[in-house]
Backbone bond lengths (Angstrom), bond angles and torsions (degrees), N, CA, C in turn:
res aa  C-N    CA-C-N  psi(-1)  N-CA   C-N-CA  omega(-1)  CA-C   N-CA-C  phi
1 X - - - 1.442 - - 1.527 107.67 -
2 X 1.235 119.88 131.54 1.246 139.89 165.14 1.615 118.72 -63.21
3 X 1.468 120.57 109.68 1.601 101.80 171.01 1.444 95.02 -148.33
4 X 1.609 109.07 140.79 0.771 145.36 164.00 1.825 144.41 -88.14
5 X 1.186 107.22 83.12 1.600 99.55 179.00 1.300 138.05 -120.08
6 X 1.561 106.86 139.46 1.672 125.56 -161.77 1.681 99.35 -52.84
7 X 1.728 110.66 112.59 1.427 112.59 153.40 1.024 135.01 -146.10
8 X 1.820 94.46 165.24 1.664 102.40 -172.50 1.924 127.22 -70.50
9 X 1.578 88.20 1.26 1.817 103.74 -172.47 1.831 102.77 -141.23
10 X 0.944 106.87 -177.35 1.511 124.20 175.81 1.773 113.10 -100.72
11 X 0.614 148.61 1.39 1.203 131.84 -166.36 1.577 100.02 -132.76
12 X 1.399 119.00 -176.55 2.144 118.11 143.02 1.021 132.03 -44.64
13 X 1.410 116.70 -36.19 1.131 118.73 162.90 1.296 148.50 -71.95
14 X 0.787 95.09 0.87 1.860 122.30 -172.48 1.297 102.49 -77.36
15 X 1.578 108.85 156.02 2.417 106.76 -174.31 1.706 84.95 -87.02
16 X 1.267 101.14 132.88 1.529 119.52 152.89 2.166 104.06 -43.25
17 X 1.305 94.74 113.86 1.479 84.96 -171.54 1.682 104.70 -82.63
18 X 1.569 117.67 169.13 1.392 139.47 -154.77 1.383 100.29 -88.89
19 X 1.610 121.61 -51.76 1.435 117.77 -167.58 1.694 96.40 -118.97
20 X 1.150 108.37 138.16 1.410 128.18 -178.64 1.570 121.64 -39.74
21 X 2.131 88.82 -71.70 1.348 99.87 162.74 1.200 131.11 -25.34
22 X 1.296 94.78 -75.69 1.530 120.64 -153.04 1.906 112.00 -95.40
23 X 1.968 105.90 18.96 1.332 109.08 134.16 1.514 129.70 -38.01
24 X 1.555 102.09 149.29 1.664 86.76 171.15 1.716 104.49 -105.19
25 X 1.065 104.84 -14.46 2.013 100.11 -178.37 1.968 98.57 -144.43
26 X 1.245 91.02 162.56 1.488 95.03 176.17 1.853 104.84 -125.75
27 X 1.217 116.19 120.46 1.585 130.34 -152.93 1.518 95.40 -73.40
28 X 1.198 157.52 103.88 1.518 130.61 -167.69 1.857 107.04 -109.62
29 X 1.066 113.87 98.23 1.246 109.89 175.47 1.314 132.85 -101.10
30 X 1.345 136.44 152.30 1.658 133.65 -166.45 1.628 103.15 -113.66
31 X 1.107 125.31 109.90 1.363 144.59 -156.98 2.155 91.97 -96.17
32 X 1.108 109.60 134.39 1.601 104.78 167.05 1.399 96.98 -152.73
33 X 1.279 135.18 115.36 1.218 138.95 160.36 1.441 115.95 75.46
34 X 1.531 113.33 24.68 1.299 151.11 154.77 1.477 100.88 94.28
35 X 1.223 113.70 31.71 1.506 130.49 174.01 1.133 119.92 -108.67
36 X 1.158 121.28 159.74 1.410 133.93 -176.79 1.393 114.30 -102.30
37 X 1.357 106.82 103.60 1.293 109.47 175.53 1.423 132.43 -127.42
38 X 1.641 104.55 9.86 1.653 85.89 133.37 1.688 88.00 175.31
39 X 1.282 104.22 157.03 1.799 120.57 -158.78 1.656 104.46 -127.46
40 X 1.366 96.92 136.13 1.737 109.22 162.87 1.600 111.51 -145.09
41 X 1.142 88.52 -176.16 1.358 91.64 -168.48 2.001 112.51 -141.49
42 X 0.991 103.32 105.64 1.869 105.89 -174.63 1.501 94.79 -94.91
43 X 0.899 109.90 146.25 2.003 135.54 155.47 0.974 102.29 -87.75
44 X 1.765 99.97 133.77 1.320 117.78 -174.39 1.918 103.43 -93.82
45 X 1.498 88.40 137.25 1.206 124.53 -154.92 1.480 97.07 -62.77
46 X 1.488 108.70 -58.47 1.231 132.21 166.77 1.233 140.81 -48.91
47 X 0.997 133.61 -16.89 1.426 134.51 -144.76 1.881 123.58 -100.64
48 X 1.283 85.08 11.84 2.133 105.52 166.45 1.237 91.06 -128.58
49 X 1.591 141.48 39.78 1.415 110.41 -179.67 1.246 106.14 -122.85
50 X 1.570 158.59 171.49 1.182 158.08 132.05 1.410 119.23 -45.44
51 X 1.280 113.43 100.71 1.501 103.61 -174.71 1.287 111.42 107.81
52 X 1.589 121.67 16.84 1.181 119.84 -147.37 1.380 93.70 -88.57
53 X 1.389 146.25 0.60 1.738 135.91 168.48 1.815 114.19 -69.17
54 X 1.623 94.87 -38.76 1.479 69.68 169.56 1.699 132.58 -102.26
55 X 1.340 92.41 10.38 1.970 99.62 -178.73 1.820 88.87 -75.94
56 X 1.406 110.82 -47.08 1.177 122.05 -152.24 2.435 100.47 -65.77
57 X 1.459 93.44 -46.13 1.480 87.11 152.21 1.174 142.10 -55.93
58 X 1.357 122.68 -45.33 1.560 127.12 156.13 1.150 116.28 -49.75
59 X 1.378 134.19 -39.91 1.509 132.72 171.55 1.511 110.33 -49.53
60 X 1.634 116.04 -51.89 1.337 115.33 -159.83 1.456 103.92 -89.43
61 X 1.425 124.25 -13.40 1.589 136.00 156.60 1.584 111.58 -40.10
62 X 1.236 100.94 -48.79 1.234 120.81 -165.24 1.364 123.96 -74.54
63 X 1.549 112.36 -10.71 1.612 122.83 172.29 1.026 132.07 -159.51
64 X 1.690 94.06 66.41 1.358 149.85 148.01 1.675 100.29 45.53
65 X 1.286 95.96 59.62 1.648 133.07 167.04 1.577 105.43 -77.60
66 X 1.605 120.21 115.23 1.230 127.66 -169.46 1.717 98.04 -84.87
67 X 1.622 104.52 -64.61 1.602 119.40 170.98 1.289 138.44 -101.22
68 X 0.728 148.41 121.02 1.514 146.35 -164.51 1.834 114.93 -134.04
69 X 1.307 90.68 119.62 1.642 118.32 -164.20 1.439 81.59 -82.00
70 X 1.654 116.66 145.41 1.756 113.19 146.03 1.521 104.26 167.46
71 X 1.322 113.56 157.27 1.604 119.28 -172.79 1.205 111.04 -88.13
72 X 0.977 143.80 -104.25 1.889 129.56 -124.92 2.306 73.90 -112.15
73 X 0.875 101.94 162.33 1.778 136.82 168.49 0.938 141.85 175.65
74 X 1.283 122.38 143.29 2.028 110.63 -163.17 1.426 104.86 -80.60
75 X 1.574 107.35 -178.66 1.458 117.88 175.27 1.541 112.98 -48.96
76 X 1.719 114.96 -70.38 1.334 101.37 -162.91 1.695 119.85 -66.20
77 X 1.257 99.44 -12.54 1.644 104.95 163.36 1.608 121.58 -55.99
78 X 1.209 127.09 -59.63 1.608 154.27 102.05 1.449 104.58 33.70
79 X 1.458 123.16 -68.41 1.551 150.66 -141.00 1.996 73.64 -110.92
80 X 1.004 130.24 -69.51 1.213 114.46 -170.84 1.568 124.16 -59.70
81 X 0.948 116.26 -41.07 1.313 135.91 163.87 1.736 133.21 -45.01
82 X 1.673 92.01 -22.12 1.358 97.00 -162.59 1.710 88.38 -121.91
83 X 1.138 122.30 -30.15 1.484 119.74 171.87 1.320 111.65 -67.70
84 X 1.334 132.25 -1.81 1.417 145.22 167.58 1.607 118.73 -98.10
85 X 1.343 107.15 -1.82 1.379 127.88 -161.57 1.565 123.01 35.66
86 X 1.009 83.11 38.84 2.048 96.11 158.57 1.043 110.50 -71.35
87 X 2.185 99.98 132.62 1.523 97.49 175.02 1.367 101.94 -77.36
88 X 1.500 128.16 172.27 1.324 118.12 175.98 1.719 90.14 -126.77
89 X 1.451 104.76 143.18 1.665 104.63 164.22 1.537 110.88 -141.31
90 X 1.343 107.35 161.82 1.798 107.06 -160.31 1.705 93.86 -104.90
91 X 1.617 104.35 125.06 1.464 109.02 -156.14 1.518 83.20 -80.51
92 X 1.429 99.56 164.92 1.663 114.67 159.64 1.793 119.05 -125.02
93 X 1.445 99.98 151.37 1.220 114.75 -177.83 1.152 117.90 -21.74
94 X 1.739 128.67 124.97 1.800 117.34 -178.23 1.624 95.36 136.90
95 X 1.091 86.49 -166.50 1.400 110.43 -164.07 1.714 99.17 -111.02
96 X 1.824 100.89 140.16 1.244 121.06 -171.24 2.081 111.13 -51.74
97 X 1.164 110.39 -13.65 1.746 124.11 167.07 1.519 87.38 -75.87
98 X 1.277 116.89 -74.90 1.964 96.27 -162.59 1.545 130.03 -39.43
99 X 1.754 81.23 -50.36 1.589 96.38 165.52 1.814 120.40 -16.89
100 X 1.794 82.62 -84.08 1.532 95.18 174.68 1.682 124.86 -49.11
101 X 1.478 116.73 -45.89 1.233 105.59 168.04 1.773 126.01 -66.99
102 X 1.382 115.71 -15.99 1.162 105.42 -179.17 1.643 107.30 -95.37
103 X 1.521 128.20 -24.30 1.653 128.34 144.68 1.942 105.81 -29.86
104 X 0.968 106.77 -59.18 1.412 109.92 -145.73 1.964 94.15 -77.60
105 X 1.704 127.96 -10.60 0.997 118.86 -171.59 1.029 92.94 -100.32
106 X 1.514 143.18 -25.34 1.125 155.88 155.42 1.717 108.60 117.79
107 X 1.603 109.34 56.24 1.360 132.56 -166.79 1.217 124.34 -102.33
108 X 1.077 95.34 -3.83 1.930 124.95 -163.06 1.358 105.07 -96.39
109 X 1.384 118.41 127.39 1.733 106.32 171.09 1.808 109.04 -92.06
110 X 1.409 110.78 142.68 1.549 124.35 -174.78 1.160 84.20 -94.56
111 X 1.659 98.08 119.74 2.018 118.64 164.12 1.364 100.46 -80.23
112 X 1.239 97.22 129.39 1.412 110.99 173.11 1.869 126.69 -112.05
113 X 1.831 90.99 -6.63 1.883 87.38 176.93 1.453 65.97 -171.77
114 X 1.635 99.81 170.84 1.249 120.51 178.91 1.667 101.96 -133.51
115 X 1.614 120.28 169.37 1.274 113.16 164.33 1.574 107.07 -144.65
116 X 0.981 141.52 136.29 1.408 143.16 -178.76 1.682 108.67 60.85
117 X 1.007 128.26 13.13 1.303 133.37 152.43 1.651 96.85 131.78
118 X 1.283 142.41 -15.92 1.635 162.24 -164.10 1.271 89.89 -103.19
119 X 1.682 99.84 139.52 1.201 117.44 171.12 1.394 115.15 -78.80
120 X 1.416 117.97 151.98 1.800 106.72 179.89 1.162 116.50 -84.55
């Protein structure tokens, strides 16, 4: 499984960042048997731009990202995200490792609509 999460650093250690956009890297990890088996790291494409939630969705559309961890994003980001069938989940406070371990215990809430740019 492919997952992807919005951050403020490069590495695991890095805080799962708050707004999508305006991440600075997206952590991309390959999950197999709730393991980690193997990690990169893309720069977000987006992240000086106006509008940058939904360029920044099309980016992660684009490489074939199953799940994607991340905090606040607007609708058409949302609308992009989900026409690609990305799961979406609402990261929590910590570092992009907790993230993943608390996805994988199944601790994570799955956003399912957003309203004013916040997930519900």
């Amino acid at each position: 499984m492919k997952i992807a999460v919005a951050s403020d650093g490069y590495t695991l250690d890095s805080n799962a960042s708050p707004i999508l956009g305006k991440s600075s890297a997206f952590i991309i990890v390959d999950l197999e048997n709730n393991g980690i088996k193997n990690i990169s790291t893309l720069e977000n494409p987006a992240k000086k731009e106006t509008g940058s939630g939904s360029t920044a969705a099309d980016f992660i559309a684009n490489q074939g990202i199953e799940i994607l961890i991340s905090g606040k994003f607007g609708n058409v980001a949302f609308r992009i995200l989900k026409n690609a069938n990305i799961k979406i989940y609402k990261f929590t406070s910590g570092t992009i490792e907790n993230n993943i371990k608390q996805l994988n215990k199944s601790k994570l809430e799955e956003i399912t609509s957003v309203s004013g740019g916040f997930p519900e």
